[in-house]
C-alpha positions as CSV (number, residue, x, y, z in Angstrom):
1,X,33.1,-39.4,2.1
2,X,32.7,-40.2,-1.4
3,X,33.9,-43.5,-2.6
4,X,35.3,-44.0,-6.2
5,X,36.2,-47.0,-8.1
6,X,39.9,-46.2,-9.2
7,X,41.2,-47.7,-12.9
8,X,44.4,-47.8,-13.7
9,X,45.1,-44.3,-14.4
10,X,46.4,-41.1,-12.3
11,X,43.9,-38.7,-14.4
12,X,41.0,-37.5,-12.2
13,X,38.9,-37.7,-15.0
14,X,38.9,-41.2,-15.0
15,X,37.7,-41.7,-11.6
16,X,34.6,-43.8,-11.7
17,X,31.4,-43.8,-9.9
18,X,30.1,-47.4,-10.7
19,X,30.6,-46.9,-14.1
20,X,29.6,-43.2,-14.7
21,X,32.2,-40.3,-14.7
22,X,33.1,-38.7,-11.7
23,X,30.9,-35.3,-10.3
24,X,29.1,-36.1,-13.3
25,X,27.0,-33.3,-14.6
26,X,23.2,-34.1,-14.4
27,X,21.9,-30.9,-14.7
28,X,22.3,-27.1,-15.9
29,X,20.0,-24.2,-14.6
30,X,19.8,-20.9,-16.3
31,X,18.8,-17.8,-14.6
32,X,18.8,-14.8,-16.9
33,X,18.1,-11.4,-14.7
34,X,16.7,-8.0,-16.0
35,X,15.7,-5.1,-13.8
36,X,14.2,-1.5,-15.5
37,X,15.8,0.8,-13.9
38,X,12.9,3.6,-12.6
39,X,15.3,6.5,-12.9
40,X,17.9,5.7,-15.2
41,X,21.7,6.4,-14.9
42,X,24.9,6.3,-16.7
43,X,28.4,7.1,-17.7
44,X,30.1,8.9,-20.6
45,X,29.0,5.4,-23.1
46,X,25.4,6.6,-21.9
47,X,22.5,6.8,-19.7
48,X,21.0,2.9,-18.5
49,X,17.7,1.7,-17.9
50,X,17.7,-1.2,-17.3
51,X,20.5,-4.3,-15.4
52,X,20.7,-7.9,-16.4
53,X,23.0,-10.8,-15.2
54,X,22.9,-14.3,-16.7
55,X,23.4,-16.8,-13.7
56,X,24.0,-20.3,-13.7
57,X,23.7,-23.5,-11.6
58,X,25.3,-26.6,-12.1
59,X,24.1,-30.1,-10.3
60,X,26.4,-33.2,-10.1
61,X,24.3,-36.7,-10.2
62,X,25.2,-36.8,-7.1
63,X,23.8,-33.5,-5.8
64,X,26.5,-31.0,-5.8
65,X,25.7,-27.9,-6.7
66,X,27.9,-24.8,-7.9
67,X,26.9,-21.2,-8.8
68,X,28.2,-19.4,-11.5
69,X,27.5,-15.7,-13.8
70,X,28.4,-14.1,-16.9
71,X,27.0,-10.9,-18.9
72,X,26.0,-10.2,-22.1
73,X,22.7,-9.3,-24.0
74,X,20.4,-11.9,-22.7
75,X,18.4,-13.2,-25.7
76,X,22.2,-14.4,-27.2
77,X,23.2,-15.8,-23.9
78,X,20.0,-17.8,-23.3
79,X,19.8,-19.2,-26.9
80,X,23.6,-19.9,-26.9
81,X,23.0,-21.7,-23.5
82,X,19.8,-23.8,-24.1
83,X,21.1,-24.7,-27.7
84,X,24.6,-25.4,-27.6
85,X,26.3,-25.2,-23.7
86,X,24.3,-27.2,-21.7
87,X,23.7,-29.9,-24.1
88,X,27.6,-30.4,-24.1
89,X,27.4,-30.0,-20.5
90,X,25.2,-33.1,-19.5
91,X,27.0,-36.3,-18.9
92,X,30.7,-34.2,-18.6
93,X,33.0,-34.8,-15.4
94,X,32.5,-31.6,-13.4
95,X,36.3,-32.4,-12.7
96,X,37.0,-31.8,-16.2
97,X,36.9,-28.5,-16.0
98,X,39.8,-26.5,-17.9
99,X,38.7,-28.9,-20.8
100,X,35.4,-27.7,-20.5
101,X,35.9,-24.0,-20.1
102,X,38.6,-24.2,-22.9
103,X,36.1,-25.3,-25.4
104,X,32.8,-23.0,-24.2
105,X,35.2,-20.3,-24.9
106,X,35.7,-20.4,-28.3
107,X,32.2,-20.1,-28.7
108,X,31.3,-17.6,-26.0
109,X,34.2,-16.3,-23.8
110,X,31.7,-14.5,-21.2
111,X,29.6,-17.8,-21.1
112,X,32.8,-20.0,-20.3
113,X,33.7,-17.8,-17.1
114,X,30.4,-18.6,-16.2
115,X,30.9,-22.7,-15.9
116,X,34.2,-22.0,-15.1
117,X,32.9,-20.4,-11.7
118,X,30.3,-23.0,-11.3
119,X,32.6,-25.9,-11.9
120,X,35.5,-24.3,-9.3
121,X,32.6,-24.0,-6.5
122,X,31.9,-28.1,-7.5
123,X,35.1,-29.3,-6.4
124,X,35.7,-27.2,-3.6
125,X,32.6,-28.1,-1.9
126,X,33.3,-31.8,-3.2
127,X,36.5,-31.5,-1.0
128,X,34.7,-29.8,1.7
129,X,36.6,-26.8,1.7
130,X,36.4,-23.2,0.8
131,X,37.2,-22.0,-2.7
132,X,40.0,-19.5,-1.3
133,X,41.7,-22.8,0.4
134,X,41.0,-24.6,-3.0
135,X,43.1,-21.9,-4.9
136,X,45.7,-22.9,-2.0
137,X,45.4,-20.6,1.0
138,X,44.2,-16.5,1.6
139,X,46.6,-14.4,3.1
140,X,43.8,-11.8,4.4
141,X,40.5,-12.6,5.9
142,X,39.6,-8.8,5.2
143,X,39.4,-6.8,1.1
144,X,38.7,-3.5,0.6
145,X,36.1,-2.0,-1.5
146,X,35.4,1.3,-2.8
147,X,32.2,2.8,-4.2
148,X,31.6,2.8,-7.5
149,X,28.9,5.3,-9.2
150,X,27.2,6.0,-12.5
151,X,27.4,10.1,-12.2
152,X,25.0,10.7,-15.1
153,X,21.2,11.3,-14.6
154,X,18.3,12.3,-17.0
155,X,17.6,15.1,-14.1
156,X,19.3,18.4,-15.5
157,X,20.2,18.2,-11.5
158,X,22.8,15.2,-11.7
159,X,25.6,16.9,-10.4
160,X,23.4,17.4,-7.2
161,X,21.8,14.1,-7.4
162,X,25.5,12.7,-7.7
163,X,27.0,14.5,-4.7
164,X,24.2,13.6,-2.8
165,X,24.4,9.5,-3.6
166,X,28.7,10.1,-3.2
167,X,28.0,11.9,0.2
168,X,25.5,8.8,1.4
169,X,28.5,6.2,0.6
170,X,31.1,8.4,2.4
171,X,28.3,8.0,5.6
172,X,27.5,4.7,5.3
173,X,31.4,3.9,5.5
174,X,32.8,3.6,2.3
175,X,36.5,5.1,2.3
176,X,37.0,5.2,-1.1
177,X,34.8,6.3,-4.5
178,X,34.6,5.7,-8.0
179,X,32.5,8.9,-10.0
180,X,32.7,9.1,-13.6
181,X,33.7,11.5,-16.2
182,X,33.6,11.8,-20.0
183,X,29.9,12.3,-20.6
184,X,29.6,16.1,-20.6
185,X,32.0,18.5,-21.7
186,X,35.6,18.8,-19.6
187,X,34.4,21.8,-18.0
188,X,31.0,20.5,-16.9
189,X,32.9,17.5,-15.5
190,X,35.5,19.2,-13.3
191,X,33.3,21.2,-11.9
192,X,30.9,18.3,-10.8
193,X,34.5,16.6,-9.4
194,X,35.7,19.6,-8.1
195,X,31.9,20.3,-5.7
196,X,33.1,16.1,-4.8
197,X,36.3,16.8,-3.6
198,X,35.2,19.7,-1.4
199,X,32.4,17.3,-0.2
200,X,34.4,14.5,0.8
201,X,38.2,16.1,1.6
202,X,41.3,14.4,1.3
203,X,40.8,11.4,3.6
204,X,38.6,9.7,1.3
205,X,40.3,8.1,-1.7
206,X,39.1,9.5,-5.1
207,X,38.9,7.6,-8.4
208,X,37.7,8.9,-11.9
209,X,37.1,7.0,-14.7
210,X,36.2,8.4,-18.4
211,X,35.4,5.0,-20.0
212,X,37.3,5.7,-22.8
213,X,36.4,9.0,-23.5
214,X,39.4,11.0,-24.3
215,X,42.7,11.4,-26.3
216,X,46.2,12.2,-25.0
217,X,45.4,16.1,-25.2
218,X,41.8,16.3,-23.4
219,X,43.2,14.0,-20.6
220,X,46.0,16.4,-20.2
221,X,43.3,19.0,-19.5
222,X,43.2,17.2,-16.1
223,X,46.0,17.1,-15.1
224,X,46.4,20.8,-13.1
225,X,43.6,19.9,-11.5
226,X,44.2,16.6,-10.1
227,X,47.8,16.2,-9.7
228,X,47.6,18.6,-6.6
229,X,45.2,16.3,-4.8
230,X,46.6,13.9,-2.6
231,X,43.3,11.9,-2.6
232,X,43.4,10.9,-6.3
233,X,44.2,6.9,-6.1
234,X,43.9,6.7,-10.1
235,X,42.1,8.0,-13.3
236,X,40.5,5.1,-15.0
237,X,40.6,4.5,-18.9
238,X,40.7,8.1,-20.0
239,X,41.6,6.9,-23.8
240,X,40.5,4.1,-25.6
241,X,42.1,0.7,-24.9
242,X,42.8,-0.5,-28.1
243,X,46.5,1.6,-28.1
244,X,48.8,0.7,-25.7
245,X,51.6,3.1,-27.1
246,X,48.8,6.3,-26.4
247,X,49.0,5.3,-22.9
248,X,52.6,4.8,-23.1
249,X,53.0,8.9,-24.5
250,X,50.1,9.9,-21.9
251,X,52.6,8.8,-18.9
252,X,55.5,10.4,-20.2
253,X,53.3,13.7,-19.3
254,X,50.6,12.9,-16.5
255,X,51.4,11.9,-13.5
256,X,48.4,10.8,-11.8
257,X,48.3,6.9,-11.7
258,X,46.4,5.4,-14.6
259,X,44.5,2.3,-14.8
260,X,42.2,0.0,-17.1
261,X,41.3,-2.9,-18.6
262,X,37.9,-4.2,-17.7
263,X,36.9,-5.5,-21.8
264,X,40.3,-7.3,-22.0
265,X,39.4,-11.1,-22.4
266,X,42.9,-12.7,-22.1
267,X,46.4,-12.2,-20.8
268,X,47.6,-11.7,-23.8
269,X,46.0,-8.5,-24.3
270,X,47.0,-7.4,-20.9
271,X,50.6,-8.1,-22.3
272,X,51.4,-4.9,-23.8
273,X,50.4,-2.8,-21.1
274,X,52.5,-4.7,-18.2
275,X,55.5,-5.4,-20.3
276,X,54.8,-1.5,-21.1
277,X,54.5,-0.3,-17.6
278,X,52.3,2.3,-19.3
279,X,49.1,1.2,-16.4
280,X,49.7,1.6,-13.1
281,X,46.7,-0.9,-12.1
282,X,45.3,-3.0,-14.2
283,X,41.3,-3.9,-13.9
284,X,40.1,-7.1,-15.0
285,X,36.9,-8.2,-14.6
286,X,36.2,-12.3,-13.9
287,X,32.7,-11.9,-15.4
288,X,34.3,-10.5,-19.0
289,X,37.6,-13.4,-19.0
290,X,37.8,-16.2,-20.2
291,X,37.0,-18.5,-16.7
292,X,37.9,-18.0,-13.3
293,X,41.4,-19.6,-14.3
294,X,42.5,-17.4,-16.7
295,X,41.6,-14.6,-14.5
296,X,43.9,-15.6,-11.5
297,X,46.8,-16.2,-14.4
298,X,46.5,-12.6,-15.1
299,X,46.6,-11.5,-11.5
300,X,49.5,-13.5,-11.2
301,X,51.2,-12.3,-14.0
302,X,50.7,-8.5,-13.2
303,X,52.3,-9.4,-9.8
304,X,55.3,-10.7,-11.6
305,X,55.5,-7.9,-13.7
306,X,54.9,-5.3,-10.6
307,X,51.4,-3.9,-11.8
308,X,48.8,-3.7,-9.0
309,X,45.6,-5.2,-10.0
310,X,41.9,-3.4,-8.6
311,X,38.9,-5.8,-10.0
312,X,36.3,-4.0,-12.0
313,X,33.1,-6.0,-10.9
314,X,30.4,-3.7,-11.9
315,X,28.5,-6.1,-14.0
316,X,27.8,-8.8,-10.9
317,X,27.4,-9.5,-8.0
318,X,28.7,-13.4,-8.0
319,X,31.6,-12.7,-10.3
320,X,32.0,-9.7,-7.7
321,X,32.5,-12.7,-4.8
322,X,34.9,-14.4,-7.0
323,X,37.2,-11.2,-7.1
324,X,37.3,-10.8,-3.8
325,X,38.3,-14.1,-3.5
326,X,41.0,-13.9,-5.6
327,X,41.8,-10.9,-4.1
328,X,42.4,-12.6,-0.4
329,X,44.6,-14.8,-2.4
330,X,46.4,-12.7,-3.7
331,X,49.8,-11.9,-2.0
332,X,50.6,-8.0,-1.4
333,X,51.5,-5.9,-4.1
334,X,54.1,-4.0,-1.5
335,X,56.7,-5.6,1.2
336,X,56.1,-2.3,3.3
337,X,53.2,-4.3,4.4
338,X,51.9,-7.6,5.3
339,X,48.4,-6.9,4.4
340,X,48.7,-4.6,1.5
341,X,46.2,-5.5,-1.1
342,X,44.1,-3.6,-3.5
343,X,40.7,-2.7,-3.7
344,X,37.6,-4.3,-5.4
345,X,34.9,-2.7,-7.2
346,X,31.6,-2.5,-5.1
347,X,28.4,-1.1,-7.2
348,X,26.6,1.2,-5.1
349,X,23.3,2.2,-7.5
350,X,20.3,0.9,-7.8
351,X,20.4,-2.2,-8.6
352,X,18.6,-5.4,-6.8
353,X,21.1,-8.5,-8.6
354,X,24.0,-7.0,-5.6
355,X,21.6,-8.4,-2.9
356,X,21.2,-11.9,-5.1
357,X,24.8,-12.7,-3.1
358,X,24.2,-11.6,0.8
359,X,27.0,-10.1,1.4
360,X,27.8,-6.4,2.3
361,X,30.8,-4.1,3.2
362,X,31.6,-2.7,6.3
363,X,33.6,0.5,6.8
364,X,34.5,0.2,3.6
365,X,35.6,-3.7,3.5
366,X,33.9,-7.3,3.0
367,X,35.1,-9.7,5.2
368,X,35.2,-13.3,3.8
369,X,32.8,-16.1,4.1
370,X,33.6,-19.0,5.5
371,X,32.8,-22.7,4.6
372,X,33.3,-25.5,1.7
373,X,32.2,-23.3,-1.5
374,X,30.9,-20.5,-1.6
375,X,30.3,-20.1,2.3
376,X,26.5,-18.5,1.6
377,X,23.7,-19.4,-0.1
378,X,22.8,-17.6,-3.2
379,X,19.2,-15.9,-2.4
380,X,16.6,-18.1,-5.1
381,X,14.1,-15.7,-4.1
382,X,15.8,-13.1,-6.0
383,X,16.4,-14.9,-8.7
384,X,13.0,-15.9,-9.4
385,X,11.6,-12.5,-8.8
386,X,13.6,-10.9,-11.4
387,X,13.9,-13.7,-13.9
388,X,13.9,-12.5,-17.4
389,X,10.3,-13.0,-19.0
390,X,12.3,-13.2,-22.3
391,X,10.9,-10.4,-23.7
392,X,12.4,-7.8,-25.8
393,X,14.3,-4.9,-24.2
């Protein structure tokens, strides 16, 4: 039990340890990742070759520790980091946290969710508890996933390539998939979706995302096609993001559910598509907010306004975690059912950072870990083995 020395004031932040500040911040641990991909993939924005993730661990003077990760090109991370964050980390009150995210982000909005994450894990564990009990209770012990896939290869064979890595998922469980579109011409693309479909029938849910790729006329193109498919669960960002009032015009014609999100940075750029009710689901993505805290406000407020909310956690694995988190916390979008709660990205490709957090998916669903933080233990191993050299890439 830790024992504070308690001045006259009701603030946390004045708790003292014999003089010091409470949880005080002692030390700040980068761990920029990269990983060359050996055979490249992609979407419609292009083909990859490589991963990176930027984590994070924070250690109290009094040896807590809490994990936290961002994403962003690495050599403006690192430097931002080393020069700026974690000298104005050292000597804080990890307690302090909303103070500290709030001012990291107006330098760096993907580096603030970072120490927001690691900050939230520091006082749960310091309360011995479980971050879903810190954030006040989960409703489910169980969320969902569904695959998500780059469908693009170098290979003038991706479409068979793709099928192949969809039809592995469906196998190893997975009840629901993510493919994408909006890289090759319409044409090229529904007939790739079409040979999925026929692969994977109507029991498995199917999603589609173009990353932006589209106006309101080419998006119409799909609309023969998939509105006859019971499977469809949503098309993802067909159009860019930017204009609300095109997705407004798009649902006056298209009746397949539309979603998107996963580059909006605050709630008040979510704004004008739930006042709008022109998205069906929004996707926000912990990693690209502005903290941990600001990302649960969203999900709150899209409940209010009745918009479902499916994570988009491609870019990491931790910030993955802290979705599904959220999302056990998060009560059902539907009274129909007690449990009723939507999915959460889960990356399926190559890529050795989704191991870096050991925890996988079972029949198509994580369950959550228990005990104070966390629950696991991030794999240093990992880390170290794919820590960024620094070089140029």
């Amino acid at each position: 039990m830790i024992k504070a020395d308690v001045v006259n004031h009701t603030n946390l932040n004045h708790i003292s340890f014999k003089g010091e500040p409470a949880l005080k911040i002692a030390k700040v641990e980068p761990f920029p990742l990269y990983y060359r991909i050996p055979e490249p993939y992609g979407d419609a924005n292009g083909i990859k070759t490589y991963r990176s993730s930027y984590m994070i661990r924070i250690t109290t003077a009094d040896g807590v520790t809490g994990w936290g990760e961002c994403t962003d090109w690495l050599p403006t991370l690192h430097k931002g980091f080393q020069d700026q964050i974690i000298p104005d980390l050292i000597g804080n009150s990890a307690l302090n946290r909303l103070q500290i995210v709030q001012t990291i982000q107006k330098r760096h909005a993907r580096a603030a969710s970072a120490v927001s994450m690691a900050l939230t894990e520091i006082f749960a564990k310091t309360c011995g508890i479980s971050i879903c009990d810190l954030w006040g209770g989960a409703f489910r012990d169980v969320v969902p996933v569904y695959a998500s896939f780059q469908s693009y290869h170098e290979n003038p064979g991706w479409m068979q390539i793709s099928l192949q890595n969809v039809e592995q998922a469906v196998s190893a469980g997975f009840r629901m998939i993510k493919v994408k579109v909006g890289g090759k011409s319409i044409q090229d693309d529904q007939q790739h979706i079409v040979k999925i479909q026929d692969a994977i029938g109507h029991s498995t849910g199917l999603i589609l995302d173009a990353n932006q790729s589209y106006d309101v006329a080419a998006t119409l193109e799909w609309h023969s096609l998939l509105s006859g498919w019971s499977n469809v669960m949503w098309f993802e960002e067909p159009m860019p993001m930017q204009y609300a009032e095109h997705y407004t015009e798009l649902k006056r014609h298209f009746t397949v559910p539309l979603a998107g999100g996963e580059n909006l940075k605050t709630a008040a750029e979510f704004a004008p598509y739930l006042k709008g009710h022109c998205l069906d689901f929004v996707t926000p993505d912990p990693a690209h907010m502005t903290g941990i805290e600001k990302y649960r406000e969203l999900l709150s407020m899209a409940r209010n306004l009745n918009t479902r909310v499916t994570p988009h956690t491609y870019d990491g694995a931790l910030s993955r975690l802290y979705a599904i988190f959220a999302q056990a916390c998060l009560p059902p979008w539907s009274k129909m059912g007690s449990d009723s709660i939507e999915p959460v990205e889960w990356d399926v490709m190559d890529n050795p950072f989704t191991n870096v957090v050991p925890l996988q998916p079972a029949n198509g669903a994580v369950t959550i870990p228990g005990g104070p933080g966390l629950g696991l233990a991030i794999d240093e191993e990992l880390l170290t083995h794919y820590r960024w050299d620094g070089s140029s890439y």
